[in-house]
C-alpha positions in Angstrom: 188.9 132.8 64.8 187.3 132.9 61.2 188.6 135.5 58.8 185.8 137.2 56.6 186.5 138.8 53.1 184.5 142.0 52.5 183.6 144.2 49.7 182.3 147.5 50.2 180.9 150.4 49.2 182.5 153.9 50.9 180.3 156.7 52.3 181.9 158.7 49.3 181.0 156.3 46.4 184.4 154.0 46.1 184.4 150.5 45.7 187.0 148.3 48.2 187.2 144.9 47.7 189.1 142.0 49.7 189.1 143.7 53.2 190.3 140.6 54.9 189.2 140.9 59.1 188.9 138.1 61.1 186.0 137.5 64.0 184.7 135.4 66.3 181.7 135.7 63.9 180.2 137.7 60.6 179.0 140.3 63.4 182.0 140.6 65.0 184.0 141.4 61.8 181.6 143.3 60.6 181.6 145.5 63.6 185.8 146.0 63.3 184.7 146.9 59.4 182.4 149.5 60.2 185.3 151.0 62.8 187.3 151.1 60.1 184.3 152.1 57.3 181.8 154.2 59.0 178.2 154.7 57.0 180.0 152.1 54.0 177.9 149.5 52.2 178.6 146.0 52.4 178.8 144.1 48.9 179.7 141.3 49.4 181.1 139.2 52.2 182.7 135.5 52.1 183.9 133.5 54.8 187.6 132.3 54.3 189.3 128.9 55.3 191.4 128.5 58.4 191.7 125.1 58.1 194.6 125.3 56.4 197.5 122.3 58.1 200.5 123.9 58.6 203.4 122.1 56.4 205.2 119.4 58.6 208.6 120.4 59.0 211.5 117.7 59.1 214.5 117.6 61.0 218.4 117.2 59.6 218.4 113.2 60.8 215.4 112.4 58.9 216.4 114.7 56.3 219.9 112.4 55.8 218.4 109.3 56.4 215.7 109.4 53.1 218.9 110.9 50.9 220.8 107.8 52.1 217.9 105.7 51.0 218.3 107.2 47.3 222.1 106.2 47.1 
């Protein structure tokens, strides 16, 4: 799923910024926004980056092995 960063404008006058929803699509997280937001105006709207790798994690062997390298 894609996350989308919104800024709106409530049905009273305030300003929101960075409502961070995610969607299958702008539509779709727009949709959940105006659940959340009824009658608000959208600002402004980016897409954010999923595509973030997730860290690679190491275990305790290899973890000993590179710090007997060093010695």
């Amino acid at each position: 799923m894609l996350k989308f960063d919104f800024s709106v404008k409530t049905r009273d006058g305030q300003k929101v910024e960075s409502i961070q929803i995610q969607g299958r699509d702008i539509f779709d997280a727009e949709r959940k926004l105006r659940q959340m937001y009824h009658n608000c105006d959208v600002m402004q709207c980016r897409t954010i980056s999923t595509d973030k790798v997730p860290s690679q994690s190491a275990d305790i062997e290899e973890v000993l092995s590179l710090i007997a390298k060093h010695n």
